[in-house]
Legacy VTK file of the C-alpha trace (Angstrom):
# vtk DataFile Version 3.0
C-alpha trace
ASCII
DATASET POLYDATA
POINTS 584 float
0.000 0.000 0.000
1.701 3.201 -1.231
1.913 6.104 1.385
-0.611 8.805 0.762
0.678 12.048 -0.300
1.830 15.192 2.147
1.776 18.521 1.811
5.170 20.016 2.036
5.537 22.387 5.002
6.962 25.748 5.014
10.163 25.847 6.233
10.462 26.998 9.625
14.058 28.488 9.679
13.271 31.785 8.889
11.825 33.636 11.945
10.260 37.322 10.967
11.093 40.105 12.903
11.395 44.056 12.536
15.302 45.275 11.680
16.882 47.793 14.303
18.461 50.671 13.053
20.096 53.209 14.770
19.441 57.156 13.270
23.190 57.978 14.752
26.101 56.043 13.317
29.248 54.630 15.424
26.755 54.792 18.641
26.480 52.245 21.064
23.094 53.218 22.823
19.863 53.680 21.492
18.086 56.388 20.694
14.550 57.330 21.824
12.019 58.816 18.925
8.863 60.288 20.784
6.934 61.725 18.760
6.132 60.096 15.597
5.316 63.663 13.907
8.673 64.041 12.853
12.408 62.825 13.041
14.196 63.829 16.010
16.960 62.409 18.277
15.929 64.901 21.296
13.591 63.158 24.117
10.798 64.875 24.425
8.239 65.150 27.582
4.382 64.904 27.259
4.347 67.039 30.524
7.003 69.064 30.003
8.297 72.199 28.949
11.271 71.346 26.880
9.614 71.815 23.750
8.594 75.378 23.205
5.694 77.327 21.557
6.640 79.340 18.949
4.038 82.137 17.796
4.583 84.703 14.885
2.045 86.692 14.892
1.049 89.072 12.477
-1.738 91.879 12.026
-3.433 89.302 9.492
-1.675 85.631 9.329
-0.388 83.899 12.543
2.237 81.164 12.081
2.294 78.873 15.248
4.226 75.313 15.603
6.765 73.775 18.081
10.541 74.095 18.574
12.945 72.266 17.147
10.723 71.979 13.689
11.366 72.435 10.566
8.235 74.117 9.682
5.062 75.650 11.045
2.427 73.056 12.228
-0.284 75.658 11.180
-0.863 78.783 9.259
-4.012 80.490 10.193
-6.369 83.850 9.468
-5.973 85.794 13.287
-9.388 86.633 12.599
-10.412 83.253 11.616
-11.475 82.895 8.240
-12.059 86.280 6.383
-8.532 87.501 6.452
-8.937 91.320 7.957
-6.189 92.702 9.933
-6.637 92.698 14.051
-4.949 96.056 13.826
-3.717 98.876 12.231
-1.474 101.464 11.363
-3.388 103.898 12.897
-5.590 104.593 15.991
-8.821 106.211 16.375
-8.378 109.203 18.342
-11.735 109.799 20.036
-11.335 107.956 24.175
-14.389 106.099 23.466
-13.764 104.725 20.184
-10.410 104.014 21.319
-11.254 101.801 24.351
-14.039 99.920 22.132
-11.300 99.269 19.932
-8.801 97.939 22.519
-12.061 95.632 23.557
-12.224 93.997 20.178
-8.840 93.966 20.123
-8.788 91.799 23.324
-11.865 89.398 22.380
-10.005 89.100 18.770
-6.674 87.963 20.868
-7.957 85.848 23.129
-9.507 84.070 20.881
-6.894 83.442 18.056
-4.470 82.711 21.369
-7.360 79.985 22.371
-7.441 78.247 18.993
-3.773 78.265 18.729
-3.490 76.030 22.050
-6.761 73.787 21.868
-7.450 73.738 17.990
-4.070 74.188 15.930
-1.356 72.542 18.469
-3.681 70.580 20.638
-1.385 71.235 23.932
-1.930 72.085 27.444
-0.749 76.214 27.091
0.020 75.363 31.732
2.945 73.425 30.247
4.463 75.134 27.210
6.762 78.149 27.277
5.951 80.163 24.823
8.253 82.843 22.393
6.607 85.472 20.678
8.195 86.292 17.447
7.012 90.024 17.269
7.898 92.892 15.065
10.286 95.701 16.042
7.209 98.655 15.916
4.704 96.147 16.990
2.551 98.728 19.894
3.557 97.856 23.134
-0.101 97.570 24.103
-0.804 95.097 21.723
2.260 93.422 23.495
0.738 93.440 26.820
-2.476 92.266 25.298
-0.856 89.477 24.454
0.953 88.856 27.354
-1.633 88.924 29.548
-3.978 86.921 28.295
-0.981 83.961 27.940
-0.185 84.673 32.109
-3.768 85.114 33.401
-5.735 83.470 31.071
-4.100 80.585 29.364
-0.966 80.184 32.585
1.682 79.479 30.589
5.268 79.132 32.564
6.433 82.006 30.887
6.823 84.252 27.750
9.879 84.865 25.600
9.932 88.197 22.908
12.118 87.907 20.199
12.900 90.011 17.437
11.661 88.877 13.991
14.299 90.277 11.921
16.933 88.893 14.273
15.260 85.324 13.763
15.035 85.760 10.136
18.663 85.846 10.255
19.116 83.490 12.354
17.368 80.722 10.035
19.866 81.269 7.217
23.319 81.041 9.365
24.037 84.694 10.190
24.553 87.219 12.939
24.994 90.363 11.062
23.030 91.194 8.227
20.444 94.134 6.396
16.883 92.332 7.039
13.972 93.787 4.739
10.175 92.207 6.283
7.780 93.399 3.395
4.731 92.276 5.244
1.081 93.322 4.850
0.805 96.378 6.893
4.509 97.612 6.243
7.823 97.162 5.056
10.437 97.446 7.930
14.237 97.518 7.059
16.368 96.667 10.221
20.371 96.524 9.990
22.069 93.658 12.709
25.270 93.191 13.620
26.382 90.271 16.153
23.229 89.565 16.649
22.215 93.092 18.174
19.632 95.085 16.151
20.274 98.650 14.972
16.903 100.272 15.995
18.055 103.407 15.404
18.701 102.731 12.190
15.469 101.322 11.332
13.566 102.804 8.433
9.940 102.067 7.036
7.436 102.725 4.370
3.701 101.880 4.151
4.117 100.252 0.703
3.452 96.462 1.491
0.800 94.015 1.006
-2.045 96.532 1.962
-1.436 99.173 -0.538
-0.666 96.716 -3.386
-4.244 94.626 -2.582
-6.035 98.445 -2.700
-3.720 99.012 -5.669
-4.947 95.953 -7.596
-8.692 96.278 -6.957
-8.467 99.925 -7.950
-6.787 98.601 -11.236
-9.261 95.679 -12.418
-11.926 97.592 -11.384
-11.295 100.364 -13.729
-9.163 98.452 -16.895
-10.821 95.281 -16.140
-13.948 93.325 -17.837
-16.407 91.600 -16.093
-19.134 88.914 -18.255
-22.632 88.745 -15.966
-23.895 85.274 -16.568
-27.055 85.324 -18.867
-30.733 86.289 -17.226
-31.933 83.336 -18.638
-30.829 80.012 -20.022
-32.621 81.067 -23.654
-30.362 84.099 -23.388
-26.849 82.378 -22.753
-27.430 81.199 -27.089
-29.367 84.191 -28.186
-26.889 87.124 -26.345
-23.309 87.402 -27.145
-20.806 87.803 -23.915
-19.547 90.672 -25.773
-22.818 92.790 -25.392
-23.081 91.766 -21.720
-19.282 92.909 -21.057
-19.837 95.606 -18.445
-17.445 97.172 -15.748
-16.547 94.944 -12.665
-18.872 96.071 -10.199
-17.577 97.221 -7.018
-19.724 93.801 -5.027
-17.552 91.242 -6.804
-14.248 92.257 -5.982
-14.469 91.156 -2.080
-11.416 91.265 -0.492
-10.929 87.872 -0.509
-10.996 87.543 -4.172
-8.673 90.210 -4.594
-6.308 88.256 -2.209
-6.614 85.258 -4.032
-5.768 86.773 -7.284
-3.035 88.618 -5.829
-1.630 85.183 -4.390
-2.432 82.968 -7.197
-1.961 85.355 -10.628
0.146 88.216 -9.895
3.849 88.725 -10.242
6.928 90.923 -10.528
8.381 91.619 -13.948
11.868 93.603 -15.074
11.747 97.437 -14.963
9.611 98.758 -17.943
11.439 101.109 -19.063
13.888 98.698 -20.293
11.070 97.098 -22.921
10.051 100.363 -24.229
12.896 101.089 -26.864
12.046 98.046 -28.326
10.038 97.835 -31.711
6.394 97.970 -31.069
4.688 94.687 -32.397
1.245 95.604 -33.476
-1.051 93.196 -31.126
-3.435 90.984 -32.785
-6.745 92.300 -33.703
-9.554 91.314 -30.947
-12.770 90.254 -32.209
-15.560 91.680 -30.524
-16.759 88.286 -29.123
-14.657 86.808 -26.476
-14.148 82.983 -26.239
-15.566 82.727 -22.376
-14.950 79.574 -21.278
-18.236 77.120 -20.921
-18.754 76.476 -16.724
-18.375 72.327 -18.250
-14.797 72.716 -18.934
-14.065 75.132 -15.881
-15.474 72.823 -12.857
-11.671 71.828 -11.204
-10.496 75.624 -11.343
-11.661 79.161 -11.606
-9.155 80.130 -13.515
-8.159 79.996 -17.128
-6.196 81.992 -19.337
-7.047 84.348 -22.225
-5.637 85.542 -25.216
-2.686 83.062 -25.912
-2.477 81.030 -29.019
0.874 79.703 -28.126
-0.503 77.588 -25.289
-3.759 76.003 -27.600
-1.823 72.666 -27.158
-2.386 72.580 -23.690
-4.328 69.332 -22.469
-7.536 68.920 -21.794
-7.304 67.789 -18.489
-5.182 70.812 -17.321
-6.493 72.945 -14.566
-6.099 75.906 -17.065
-7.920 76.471 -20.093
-7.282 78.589 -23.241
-9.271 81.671 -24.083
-8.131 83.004 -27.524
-10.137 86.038 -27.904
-10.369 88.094 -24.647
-12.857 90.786 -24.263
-12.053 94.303 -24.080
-13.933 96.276 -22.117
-16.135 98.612 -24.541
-16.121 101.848 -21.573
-12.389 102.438 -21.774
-12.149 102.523 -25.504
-12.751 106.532 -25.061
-9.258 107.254 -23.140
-7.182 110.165 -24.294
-3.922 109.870 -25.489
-2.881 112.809 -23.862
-3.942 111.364 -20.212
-0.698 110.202 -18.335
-2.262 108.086 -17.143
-3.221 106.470 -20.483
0.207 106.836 -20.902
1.317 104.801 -18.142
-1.378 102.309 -19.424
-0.192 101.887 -22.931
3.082 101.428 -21.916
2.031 98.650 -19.347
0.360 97.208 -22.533
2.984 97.179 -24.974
5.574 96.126 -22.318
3.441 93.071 -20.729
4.335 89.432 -22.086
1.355 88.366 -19.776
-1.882 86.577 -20.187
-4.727 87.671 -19.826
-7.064 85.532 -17.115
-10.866 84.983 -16.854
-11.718 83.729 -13.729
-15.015 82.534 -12.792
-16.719 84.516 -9.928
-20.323 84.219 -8.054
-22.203 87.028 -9.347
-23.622 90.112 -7.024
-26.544 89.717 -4.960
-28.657 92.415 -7.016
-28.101 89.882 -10.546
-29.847 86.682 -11.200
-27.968 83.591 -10.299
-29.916 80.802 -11.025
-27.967 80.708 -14.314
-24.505 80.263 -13.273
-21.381 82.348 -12.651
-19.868 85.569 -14.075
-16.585 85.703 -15.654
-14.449 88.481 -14.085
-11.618 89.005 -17.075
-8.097 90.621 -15.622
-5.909 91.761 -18.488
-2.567 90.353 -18.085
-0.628 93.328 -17.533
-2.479 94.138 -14.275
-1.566 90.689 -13.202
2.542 91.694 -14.060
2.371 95.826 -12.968
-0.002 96.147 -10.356
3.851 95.721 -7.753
5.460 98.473 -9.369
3.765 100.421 -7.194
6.332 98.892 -4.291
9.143 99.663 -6.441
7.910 103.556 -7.657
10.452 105.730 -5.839
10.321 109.761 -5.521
7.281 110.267 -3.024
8.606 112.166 -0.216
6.232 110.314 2.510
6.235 106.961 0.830
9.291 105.358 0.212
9.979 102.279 -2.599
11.269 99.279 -0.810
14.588 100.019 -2.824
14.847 103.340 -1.479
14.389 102.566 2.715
16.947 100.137 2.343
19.319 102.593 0.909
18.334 105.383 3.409
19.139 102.761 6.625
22.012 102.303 4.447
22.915 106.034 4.455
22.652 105.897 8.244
24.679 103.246 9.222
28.225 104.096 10.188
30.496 104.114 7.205
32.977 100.994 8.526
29.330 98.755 8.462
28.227 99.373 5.181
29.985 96.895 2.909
29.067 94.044 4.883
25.788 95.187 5.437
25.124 95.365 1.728
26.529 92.508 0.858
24.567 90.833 3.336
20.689 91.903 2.375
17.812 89.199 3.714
14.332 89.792 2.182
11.573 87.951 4.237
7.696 89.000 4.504
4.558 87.406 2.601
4.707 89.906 -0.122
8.085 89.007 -1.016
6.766 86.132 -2.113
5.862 86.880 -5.028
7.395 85.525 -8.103
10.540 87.927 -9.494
10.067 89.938 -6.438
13.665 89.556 -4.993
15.443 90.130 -8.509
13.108 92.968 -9.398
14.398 94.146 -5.867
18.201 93.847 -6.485
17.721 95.463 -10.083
16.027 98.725 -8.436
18.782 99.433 -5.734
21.049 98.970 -8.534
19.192 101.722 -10.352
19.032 103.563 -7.973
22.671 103.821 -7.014
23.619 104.733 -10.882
24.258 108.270 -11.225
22.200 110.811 -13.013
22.284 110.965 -16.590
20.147 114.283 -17.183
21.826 117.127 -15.054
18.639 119.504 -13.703
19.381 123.147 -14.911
18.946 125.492 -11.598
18.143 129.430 -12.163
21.120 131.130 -10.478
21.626 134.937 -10.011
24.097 136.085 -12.430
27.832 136.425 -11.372
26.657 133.059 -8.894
28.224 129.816 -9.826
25.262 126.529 -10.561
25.397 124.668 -7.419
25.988 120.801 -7.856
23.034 119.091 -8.488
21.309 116.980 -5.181
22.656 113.217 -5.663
20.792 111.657 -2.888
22.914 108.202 -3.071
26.387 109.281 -3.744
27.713 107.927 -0.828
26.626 104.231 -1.320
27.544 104.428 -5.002
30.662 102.749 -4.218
29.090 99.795 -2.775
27.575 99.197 -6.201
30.025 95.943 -6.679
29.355 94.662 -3.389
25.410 94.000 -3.176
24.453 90.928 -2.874
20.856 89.273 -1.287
21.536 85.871 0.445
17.927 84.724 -0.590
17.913 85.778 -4.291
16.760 82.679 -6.426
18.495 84.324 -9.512
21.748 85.918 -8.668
23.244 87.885 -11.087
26.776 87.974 -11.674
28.663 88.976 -8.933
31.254 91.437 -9.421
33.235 91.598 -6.021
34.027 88.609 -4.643
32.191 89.500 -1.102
29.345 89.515 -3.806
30.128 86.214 -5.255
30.338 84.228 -1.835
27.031 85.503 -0.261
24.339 86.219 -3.737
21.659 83.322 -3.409
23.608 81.439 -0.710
21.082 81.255 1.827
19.212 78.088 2.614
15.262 77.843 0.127
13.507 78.651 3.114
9.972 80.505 2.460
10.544 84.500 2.732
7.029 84.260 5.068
8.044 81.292 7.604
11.783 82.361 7.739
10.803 84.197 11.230
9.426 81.606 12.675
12.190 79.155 11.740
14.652 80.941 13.038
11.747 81.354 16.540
12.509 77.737 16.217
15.971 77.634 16.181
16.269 79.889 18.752
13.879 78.013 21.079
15.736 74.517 20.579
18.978 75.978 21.472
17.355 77.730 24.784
18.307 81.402 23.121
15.002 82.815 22.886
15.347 86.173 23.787
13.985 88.246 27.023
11.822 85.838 29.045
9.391 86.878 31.134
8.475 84.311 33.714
4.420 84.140 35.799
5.709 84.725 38.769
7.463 87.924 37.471
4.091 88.955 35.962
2.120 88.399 38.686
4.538 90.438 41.372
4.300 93.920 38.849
0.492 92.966 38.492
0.127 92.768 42.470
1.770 96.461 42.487
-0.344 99.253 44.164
-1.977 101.296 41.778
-3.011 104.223 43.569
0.495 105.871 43.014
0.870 108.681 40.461
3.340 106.547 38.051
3.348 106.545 34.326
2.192 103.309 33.599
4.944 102.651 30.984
7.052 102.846 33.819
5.050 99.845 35.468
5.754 97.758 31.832
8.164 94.714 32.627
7.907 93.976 28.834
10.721 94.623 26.781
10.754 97.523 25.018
13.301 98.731 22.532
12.268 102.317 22.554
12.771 102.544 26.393
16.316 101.589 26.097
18.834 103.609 28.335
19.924 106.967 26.836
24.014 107.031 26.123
26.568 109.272 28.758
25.110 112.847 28.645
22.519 112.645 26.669
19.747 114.876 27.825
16.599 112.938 29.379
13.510 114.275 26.931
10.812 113.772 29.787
10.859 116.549 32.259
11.034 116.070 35.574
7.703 115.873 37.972
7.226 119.836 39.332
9.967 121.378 37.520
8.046 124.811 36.657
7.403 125.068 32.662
8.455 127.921 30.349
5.001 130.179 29.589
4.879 131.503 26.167
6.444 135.000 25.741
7.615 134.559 29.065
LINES 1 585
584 0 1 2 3 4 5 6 7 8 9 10 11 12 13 14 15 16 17 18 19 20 21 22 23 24 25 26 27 28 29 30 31 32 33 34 35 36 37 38 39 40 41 42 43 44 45 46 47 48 49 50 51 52 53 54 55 56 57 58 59 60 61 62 63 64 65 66 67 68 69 70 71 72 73 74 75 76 77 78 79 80 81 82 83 84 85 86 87 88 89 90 91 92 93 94 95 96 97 98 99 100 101 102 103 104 105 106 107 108 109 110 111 112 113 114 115 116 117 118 119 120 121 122 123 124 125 126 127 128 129 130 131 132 133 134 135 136 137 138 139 140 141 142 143 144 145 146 147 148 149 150 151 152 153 154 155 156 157 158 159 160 161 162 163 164 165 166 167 168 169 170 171 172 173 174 175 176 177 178 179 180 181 182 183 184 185 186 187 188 189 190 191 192 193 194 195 196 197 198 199 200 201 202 203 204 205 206 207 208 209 210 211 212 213 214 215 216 217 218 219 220 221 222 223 224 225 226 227 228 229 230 231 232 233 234 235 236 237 238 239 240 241 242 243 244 245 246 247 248 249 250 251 252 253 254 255 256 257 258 259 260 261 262 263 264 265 266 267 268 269 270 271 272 273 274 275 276 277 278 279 280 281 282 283 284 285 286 287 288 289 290 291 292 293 294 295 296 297 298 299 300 301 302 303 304 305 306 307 308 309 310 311 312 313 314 315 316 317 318 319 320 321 322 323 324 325 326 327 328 329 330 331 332 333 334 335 336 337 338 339 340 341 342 343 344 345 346 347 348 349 350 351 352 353 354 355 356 357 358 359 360 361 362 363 364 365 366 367 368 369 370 371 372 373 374 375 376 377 378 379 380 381 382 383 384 385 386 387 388 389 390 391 392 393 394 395 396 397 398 399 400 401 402 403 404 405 406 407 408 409 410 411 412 413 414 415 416 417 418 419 420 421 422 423 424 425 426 427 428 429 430 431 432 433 434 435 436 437 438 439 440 441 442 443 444 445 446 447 448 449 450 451 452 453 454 455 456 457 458 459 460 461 462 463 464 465 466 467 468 469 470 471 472 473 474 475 476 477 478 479 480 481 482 483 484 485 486 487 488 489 490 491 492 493 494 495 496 497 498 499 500 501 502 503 504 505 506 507 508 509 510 511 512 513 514 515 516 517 518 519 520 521 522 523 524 525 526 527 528 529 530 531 532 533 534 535 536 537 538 539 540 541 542 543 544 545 546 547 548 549 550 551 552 553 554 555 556 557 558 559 560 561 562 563 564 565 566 567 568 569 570 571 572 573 574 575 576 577 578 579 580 581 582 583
């Protein structure tokens, strides 16, 4: 009788388990990982304080994460989700509409500090240190804002304030430095060296993210075209889009669409005036029926460009579609030529290499719906001009961005100069945008070249012509030695200072560059002044009932409270020294 068959069994000699590796070469004890978030080598405590809360917050975006990151762990709104500043540049001046400001101010606070602990980091704030990455002209009550609602509302251990241009630099490897933060509210230039800021060599101009969003709605809403969607379906065949082409009404252009095209379709272009010697191709002729997009092909994006042949051979299944024939807008075709600003306009026109964009938009509340969406149509050299308005030079109040960081330039002492402008960081959210850090470079450059067209003065007769005003002179000597560590597109250096630092810092993000270097600074237990509870609660315990200026109560840090040098006369007068009376 034959043996029945068996099924051969696996063999047994192989016994599974997970490899060990060891993160650290050459080491002979394990490490710990604990948190699975991301790699680290430190030991971390659930309960304790070792990790630290970095918070960067600005009048309109707060960036918030933990130490010892590599990036943010959010990016939120301060106000939540419609994207309006906390504060601003300027106060209201009436007592009472001042203190019901301060009260929103507070409510606004505490509640973007709440939702950074319990919605965006999901920590217990009693066991967190926290640093505040804060500008160098934030207002010192928005500071103790701030402050107290982290001691006496949230109890956190304590509260660190560091500078965010000092951070900035700390991110990319340097102590010493000529920091630029173009930000929404305002562009701040601050000069470093060893890791001590210059603050009396700060300089500023209002020309940041604010004016360019007001700058840009002003510009579609006068040059661009806006397409209502049809009253009825009957009328979407029988109407042509060219007939209902009307000028973008005031309704659609919320601020939230104009930040969204400003984020997703603007961008910086070379100087202008170096395309307008060129010879002036004639543009194709527009038809008077523009190729609007059907809402079909359109459902992925809102977006899709107009008036660009070269890109028909785009796919189908792009998230951009081709309009050949865009619409011009039949209520600006009675400008006058001899308008400057016509002028202005027609040289934007025949300078732009931009398309033009349709985007799809939800029509106003006073126009039918029911029928779909509105195509808002934004020529494309609003999309490439509307940020030479940062660059534009010459106002006596407002500043270019080129121009403040020559004038801190002007004021720092003469043996700084080279290596502060050969040292230039550009950080801020509206130095993201693309070409704006070469357009940048190109403008000082400009700027520093010496006048070609002499102005003729009227002098008395028998007078010699005085010298005519050059402004720069002094830094025109530095020309060969500018450099900015975060330019994506260096050009070619011509010193070698130039050579060694153009484009060599690290591709951080111009916007989180702050907060990394918050992070840094909070791994390596160098996070500025800290303020601990205890310390907070001792100046809050104070009697009040004493006739002190209450900036003279402030335990927070403030830069423009710093001591006076050796004989320099105190500008507060003394309590009871008698005043001077007028025609005394």
């Amino acid at each position: 009788m034959s043996a029945m068959p068996t099924t051969p069994s696996r063999s047994r000699t192989m016994v599974p388990s997970t490899p060990t590796t060891s993160r650290i070469a050459n080491t002979s004890t394990s490490t710990v990982q604990a948190s699975p978030h991301y790699a680290t080598t430190r030991r971390h405590s659930l309960y304790g304080v070792e990790d630290r809360i970095i918070i960067d917050p600005g009048s309109r975006i707060w960036k918030v994460g933990f130490s010892g990151e590599g990036r943010p762990r959010d990016v939120l709104y301060a106000d939540g989700k419609h994207g309006a500043p906390l504060w601003k540049l300027n106060r209201a001046t009436n007592p009472a509409e001042r203190a019901e400001e301060d009260r929103m101010l507070d409510i606004n606070l505490e509640r973007a500090l709440r939702s950074v602990f319990h919605d965006s980091l999901l920590t217990d704030p009693k066991a967190r240190k926290v640093i505040l990455v804060e500008h160098p002209l934030l207002p010192l009550y928005i500071k103790e804002m701030m402050t107290k609602i982290l001691f006496e509302n949230l109890l956190v251990p304590s509260v660190s304030f560091a500078s965010s241009h000092l951070l900035a630099l700390f991110a990319v490897g340097r102590i010493t430095g000529l920091v630029l933060d173009c930000g929404h509210q305002e562009s701040t230039v601050l000069p470093i060296f060893a890791a001590r800021p210059l603050f009396p060599y700060l300089r500023t101009t209002p020309l940041a993210g604010a004016a360019l969003s007001l700058h840009l709605s002003q510009f579609i809403h006068v040059h661009g075209s806006y397409v209502p969607p049809p009253t009825t379906l009957s009328a979407h065949v029988n109407v042509p889009a060219a007939n209902r082409t009307t000028r973008v009404p005031a309704e659609v252009l919320t601020p939230a669409l104009v930040e969204e095209i400003k984020t997703r379709a603007c961008f910086v272009s070379g100087p202008p005036g170096i395309f307008a010697d060129r010879e002036h191709t004639p543009a194709p002729e527009l038809s008077s029926e523009p190729d609007i997009p059907s809402s079909e092909n359109n459902t992925d994006s809102d977006f899709s460009f107009a008036g660009r042949d070269s890109m028909s051979s785009q796919p189908e299944s792009s998230d951009f579609s081709v309009v050949s024939t865009p619409a011009r807008n039949p209520l600006l075709d009675d400008r006058r030529s001899d308008d400057p600003a016509y002028r202005v306009v027609e040289m934007y026109e025949r300078c732009s290499t931009a398309s033009h964009l349709t985007m799809r938009v939800p029509p106003p509340s006073s126009q039918n719906t029911a029928t779909g969406y509105g195509a808002l149509i934004i020529p494309g050299w609003v999309r490439e001009r509307s940020a030479e308005l940062l660059f534009d030079g010459g106002d006596v109040d407002e500043s270019s961005v080129a121009e403040v960081i020559l004038e801190s330039l002007l004021k720092i002492p003469v043996d700084l100069r080279k290596t502060m402008a050969s040292s230039i960081l550009v950080v801020g959210g509206t130095s993201m945008l693309p070409g704006f850090i070469p357009r940048l470079q190109t403008e000082i450059l400009r700027a520093l070249a010496p006048p070609t067209s002499p102005v003729r003065l009227s002098t008395p007769p028998g007078r010699p012509t005085p010298p005519q005003y050059d402004k720069y002179a002094a830094l025109r000597p530095l020309t060969p030695y500018f450099a900015i560590l975060n330019n994506p597109a260096p050009p070619t250096s011509q010193s070698e200072r130039a050579k060694v630092n153009a484009g060599k810092a690290p591709a951080f993000t111009p916007s989180t560059m702050a907060w990394i270097g918050g992070s840094l600074a909070g791994s390596l237990k160098t996070g500025g002044a800290e303020l601990s509870r205890e310390k907070w609660d001792e100046a809050a315990a104070a009697p009040e009932d004493e006739e002190v200026d209450r900036q003279e109560l402030s335990i927070l840090p403030d830069w423009t409270r710093s001591p006076l040098p050796a004989g320099a006369p105190s500008a507060r007068m003394e309590r009871g020294m008698p005043q001077a009376t007028v025609g005394a």
